[in-house]
C-alpha positions as CSV (number, residue, x, y, z in Angstrom):
1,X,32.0,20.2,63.5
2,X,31.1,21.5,66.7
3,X,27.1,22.5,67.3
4,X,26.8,26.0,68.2
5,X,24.2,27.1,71.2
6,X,23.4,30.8,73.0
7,X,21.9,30.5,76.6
8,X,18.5,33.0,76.7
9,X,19.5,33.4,80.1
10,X,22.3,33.3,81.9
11,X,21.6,30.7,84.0
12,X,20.7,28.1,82.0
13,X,21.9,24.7,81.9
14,X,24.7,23.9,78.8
15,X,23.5,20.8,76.4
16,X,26.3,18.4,77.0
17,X,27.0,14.4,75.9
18,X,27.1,12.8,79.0
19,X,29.7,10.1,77.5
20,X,31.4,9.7,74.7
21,X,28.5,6.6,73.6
22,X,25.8,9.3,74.1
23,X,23.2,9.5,70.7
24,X,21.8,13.2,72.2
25,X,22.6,16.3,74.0
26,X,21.1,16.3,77.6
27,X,19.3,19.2,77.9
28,X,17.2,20.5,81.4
29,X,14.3,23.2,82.3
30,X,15.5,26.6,82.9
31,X,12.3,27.2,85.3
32,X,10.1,25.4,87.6
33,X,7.2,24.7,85.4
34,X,3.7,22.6,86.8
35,X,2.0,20.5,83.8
36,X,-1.0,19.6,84.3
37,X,-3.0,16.4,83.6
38,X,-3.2,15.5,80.0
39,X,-2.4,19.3,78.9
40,X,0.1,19.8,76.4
41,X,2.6,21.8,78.0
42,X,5.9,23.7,77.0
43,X,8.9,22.8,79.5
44,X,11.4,25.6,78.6
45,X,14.9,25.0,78.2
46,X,17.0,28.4,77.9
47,X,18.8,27.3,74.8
48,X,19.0,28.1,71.3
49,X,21.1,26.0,69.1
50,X,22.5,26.5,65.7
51,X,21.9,23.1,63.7
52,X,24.2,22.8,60.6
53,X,22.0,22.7,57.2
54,X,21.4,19.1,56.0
55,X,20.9,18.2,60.0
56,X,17.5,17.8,61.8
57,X,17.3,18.2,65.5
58,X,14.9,15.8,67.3
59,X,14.0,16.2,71.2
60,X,13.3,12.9,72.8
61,X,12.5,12.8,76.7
62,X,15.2,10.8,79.0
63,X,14.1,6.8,78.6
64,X,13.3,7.2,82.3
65,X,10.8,10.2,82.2
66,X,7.6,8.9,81.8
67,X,8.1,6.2,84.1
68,X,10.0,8.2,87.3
69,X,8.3,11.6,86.3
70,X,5.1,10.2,84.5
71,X,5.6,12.2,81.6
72,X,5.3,11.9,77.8
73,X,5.4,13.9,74.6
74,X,2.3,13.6,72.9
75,X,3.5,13.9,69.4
76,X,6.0,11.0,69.8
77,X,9.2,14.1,69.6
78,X,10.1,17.2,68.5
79,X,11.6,18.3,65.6
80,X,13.8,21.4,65.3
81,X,14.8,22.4,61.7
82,X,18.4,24.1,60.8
83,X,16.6,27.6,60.2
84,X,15.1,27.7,63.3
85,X,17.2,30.0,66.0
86,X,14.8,30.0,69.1
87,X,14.2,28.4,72.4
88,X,14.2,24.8,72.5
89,X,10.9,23.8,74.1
90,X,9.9,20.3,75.3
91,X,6.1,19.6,74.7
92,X,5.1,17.2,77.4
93,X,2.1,15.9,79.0
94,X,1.3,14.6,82.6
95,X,0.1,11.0,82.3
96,X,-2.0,10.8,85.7
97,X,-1.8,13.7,88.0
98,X,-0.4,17.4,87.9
99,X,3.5,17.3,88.0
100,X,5.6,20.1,88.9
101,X,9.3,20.3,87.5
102,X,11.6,22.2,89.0
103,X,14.4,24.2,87.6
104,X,17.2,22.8,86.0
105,X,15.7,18.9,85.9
106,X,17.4,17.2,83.1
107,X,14.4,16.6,81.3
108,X,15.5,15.2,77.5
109,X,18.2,15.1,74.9
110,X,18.8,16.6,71.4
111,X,19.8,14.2,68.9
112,X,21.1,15.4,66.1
113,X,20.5,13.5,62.7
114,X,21.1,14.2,59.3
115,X,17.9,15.0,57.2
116,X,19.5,14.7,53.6
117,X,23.2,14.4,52.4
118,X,25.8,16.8,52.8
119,X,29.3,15.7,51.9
120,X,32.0,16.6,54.6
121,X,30.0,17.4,57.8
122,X,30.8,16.0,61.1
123,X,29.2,17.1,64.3
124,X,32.3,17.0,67.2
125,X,31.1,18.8,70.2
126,X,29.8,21.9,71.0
127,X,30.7,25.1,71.5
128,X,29.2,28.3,73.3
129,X,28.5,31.6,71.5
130,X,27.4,35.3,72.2
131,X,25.4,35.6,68.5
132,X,23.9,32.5,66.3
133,X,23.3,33.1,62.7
134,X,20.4,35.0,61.0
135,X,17.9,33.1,58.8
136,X,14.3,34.0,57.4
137,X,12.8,31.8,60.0
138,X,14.6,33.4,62.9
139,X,13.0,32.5,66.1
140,X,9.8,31.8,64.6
141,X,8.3,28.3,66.5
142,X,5.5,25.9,66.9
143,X,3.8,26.7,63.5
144,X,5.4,29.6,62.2
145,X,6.1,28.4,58.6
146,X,2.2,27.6,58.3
């Protein structure tokens, strides 16, 4: 099985494993964004992705972010269910000072996970499309299912 993802803008950069060992999909900032200190901030991404029912997406920062860019995530990670078919955001916060990201910093990872059994599904790869599927949630985010 092979996840399916749409770039919101042309220049985006594709999720990718970076080896074959690799637990998540690096994913980077499609724009230069400044975060401000101890302000929860959206780092945009450019990427919508099409996660298989009976999966969970979770976005985790690089193991290296908050020490090299003094970042963290202030609920502990995202999670992106399998209806949803928006923009993958990264919440962050900046730990001591303002930090300003520029474009296209590989900023986290998607791990994909199951969240219940399904019999028969295996993730492989990826694979680039011009169209993701409807669902009811649609590109509803960050509170839209109450």
């Amino acid at each position: 099985m092979k996840i399916k993802f749409k770039k919101l803008q042309a220049d985006a950069v594709a999720p990718q494993y970076a080896n074959l060992s690799a637990a998540g999909l690096d994913l980077s900032t499609s724009k230069e964004v400044t975060i401000p200190v101890m302000t929860p901030t959206l780092l945009p991404t450019g990427i919508a992705v099409e996660i298989p029912e009976g999966y969970v997406g979770l976005l985790a920062l690089r193991s290296s972010t908050p020490i090299k860019k003094g970042l963290f995530i202030p609920n502990g990670f995202g999670v992106i269910d399998s209806d949803y078919r928006g923009e993958l955001f990264f919440q962050v916060c900046a730990l001591k000072e303002d930090i300003t990201l520029p474009a296209f910093d590989r900023i986290g990872q998607l791990v994909i996970v199951p969240a219940r059994h399904v019999a028969g599904m295996h993730i492989t790869g990826v694979e680039e499309v011009a169209e993701l599927s409807d669902t009811e949630r649609g590109a509803g985010g960050f509170g839209s299912t109450g």
